[in-house]
N, C-alpha and C positions, 0 to 999 in steps of 0.2 A: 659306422654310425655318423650321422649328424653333426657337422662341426661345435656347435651352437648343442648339442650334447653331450655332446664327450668333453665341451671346456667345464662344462658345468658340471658333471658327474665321476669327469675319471679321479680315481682318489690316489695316484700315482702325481698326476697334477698338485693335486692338492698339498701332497706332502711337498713336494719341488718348491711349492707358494710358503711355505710353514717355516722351510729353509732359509725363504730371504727372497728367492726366484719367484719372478710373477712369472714366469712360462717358461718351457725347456723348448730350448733351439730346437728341436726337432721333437718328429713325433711318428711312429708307427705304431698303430693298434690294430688288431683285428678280435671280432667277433664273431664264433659261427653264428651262420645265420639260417634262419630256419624261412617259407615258405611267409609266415606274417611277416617276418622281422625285414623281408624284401617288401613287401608290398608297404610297411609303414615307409620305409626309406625313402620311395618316389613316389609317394600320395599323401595328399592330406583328408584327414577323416570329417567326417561333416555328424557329428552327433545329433540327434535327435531332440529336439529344442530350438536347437541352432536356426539363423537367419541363410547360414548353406542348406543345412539338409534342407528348409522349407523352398528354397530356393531352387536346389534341384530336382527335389519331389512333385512341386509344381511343372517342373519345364515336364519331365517324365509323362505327368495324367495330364496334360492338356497339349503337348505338341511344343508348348515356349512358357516362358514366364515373364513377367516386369519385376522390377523394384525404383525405387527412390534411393539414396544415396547421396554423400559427400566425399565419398571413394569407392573404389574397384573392389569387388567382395571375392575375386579368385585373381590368382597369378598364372597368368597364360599358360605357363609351362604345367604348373597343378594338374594331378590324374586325383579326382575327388571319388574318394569311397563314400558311400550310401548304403548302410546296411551291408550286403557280403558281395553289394556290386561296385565294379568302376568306373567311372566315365570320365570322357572330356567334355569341357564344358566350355560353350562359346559365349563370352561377353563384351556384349557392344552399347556402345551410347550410343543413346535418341539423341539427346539433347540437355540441357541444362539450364536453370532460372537460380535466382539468387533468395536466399533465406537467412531468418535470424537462427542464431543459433547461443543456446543459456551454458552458461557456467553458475554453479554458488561455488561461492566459497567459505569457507568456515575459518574462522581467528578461536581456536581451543585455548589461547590466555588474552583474552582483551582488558588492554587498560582499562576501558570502564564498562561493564554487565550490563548498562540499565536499557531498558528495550526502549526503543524508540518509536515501533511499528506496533509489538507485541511479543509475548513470548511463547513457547509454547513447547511441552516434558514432547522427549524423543517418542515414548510409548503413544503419544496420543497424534502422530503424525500419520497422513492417508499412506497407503502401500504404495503407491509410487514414490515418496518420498523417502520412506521407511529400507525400501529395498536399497536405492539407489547409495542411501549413506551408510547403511547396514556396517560393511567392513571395514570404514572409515572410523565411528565411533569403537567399535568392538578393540580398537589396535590401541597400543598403551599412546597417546596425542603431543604431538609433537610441542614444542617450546619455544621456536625463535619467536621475533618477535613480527609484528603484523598478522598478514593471512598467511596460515600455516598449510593448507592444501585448498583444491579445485576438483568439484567436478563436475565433468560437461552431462549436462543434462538432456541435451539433443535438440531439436526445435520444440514447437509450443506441437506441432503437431505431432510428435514422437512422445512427447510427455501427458498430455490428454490433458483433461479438464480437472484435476482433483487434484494437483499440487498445491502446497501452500507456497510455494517459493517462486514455482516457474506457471507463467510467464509475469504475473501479476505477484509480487512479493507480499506476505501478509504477515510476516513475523519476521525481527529482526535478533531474536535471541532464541538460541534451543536449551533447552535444560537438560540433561546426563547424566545419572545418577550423582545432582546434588552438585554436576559441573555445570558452567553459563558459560554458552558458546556462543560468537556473535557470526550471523549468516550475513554473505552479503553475493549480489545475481549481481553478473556480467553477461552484458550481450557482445553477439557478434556480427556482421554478416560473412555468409559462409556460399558456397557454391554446392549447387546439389544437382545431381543427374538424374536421368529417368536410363534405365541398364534394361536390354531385354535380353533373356537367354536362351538358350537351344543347349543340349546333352546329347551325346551320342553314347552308348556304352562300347566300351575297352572290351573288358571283362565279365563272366557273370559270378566269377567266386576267384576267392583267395589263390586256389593253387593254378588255373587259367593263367591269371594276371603274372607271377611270378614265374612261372614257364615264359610270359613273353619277356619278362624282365632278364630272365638267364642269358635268354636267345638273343640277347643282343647286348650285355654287358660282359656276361660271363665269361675269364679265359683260368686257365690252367697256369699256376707257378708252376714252373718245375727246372729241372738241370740247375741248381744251385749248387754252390761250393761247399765247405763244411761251415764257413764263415757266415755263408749268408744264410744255412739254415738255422743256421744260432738266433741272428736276428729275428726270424719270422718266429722259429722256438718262442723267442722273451717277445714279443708282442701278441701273440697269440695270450701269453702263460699273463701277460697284465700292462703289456707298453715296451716298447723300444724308445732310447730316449738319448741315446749315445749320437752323436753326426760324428761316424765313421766310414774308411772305404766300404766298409760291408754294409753298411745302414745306405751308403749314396748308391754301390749295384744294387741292392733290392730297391728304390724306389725307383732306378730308372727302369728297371725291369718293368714295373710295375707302371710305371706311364706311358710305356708302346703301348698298352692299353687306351681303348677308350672307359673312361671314366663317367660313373654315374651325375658326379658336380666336380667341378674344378677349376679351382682359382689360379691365380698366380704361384702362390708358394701353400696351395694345401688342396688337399680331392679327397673325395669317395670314391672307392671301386668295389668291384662284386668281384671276388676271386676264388676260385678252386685250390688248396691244397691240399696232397694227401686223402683226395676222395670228399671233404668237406669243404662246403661254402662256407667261407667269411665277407663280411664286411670290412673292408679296409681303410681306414682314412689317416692320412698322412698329413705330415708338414717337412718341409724339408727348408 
């Protein structure tokens, strides 16, 4: 799995943290993996809604696509799913001009409530407003002192004409059930590009794409000692976690390989043992 999900999820870790250890010296886990659980590995999903999928969906029925941007919306390396296909996706700058770009920010205990601008209950604010602070008020509101959070609102062009905040401020207090929150807009200027794209398809479905992934990650453990298959045993059964001789043979075993990602001191692999794919990721 994913480094960046197994710090977050493995609950071996967790316990390790509970103990007093923010992280165990080492790390073998494996996860069989099934035919999705390859193809989530080396792609990112572009859901339906999304500023990808519309992105890709566009390049698909028309030959290419544009956008506007303040950054890169794919990582060159990214194999981007679309519905049950995959592609690569090529992203290049046109060009770029400079823009303002809005921050509010909200103070949830201000020394003094009294509106200056105007006020105005959360419930009667336009949906672009309504949405963008939605999760911000719903969460129990922070205490320090000053502005307590930010958030970017996008250009005047991203935000449309029916804000009360952005780009022209018309209210400097919100009410919340019965709280007085005092708003206040930040500009910026910011750089924005013009991105054209082009998609090529990889894949046309799930088990395609993971036959190529096998084909070229895929290798077989095997001839192990009794020691070492102890170790894959207990990382298989929930984590290996010991930096022993037998934990340092399997991981160098395991880096004659080429690796799905790999750092310095940790990787993913796609490994065969005993007839089963796992996922493997390590720290050593």
């Amino acid at each position: 799995m994913r480094r960046r999900q197994f710090l977050a999820s493995g609950t071996a870790l967790l316990s390790v943290a509970v103990a007093g250890c923010v992280h165990p010296a080492v790390v073998l886990d494996m996860d069989e993996a099934t035919a999705t659980d390859i193809t989530n590995e080396v792609s990112i999903t572009a859901d339906p809604g999304s500023e990808e999928y519309s992105v890709v969906s566009s390049a698909l029925e028309n030959g290419s696509a544009t956008r506007r941007g303040r950054s890169d919306l794919f990582d060159p390396a990214d194999t981007v799913r679309v519905d049950d296909s995959f592609y690569e996706v090529s992203e290049t700058r046109l060009g770029s001009s400079e823009v303002t770009v809005y921050e509010v920010r909200i103070d949830f205990d201000p020394a003094d409530s009294t509106a200056e601008l105007g006020e105005i209950e959360y419930g009667d604010l336009p949906e672009v407003d309504h949405q963008r602070l939605e999760q911000i008020v719903s969460e129990d509101p922070p205490t320090q002192d000053g502005d307590d959070i930010g958030i970017e609102y996008g250009t005047a062009e991203e935000v449309g004409n029916e804000s009360v905040f952005v780009p022209e401020q018309q209210y400097d207090i919100m009410v919340h059930d019965g709280n007085r929150y005092r708003i206040g807009v930040d500009s910026r200027t910011a750089s924005e590009a013009e991105y054209r794209y082009e998609v090529t398809e990889v894949a046309p479905d799930v088990e395609t794409f993971a036959d190529q992934v096998r084909e070229q990650y895929l290798f077989t453990l095997s001839g192990l000692s009794d020691a070492e298959k102890e170790v894959v045993e207990e990382a298989i059964d929930g984590g290996y976690f010991q930096d022993d001789d037998a934990f340092q043979s399997v991981i160098d075993r395991i880096r004659d390989h080429e690796g799905i990602s790999v750092d310095d001191f940790y990787g993913t692999w796609l490994l065969e043992y005993e007839d089963v794919d796992y996922l493997t990721y390590a720290e050593w």
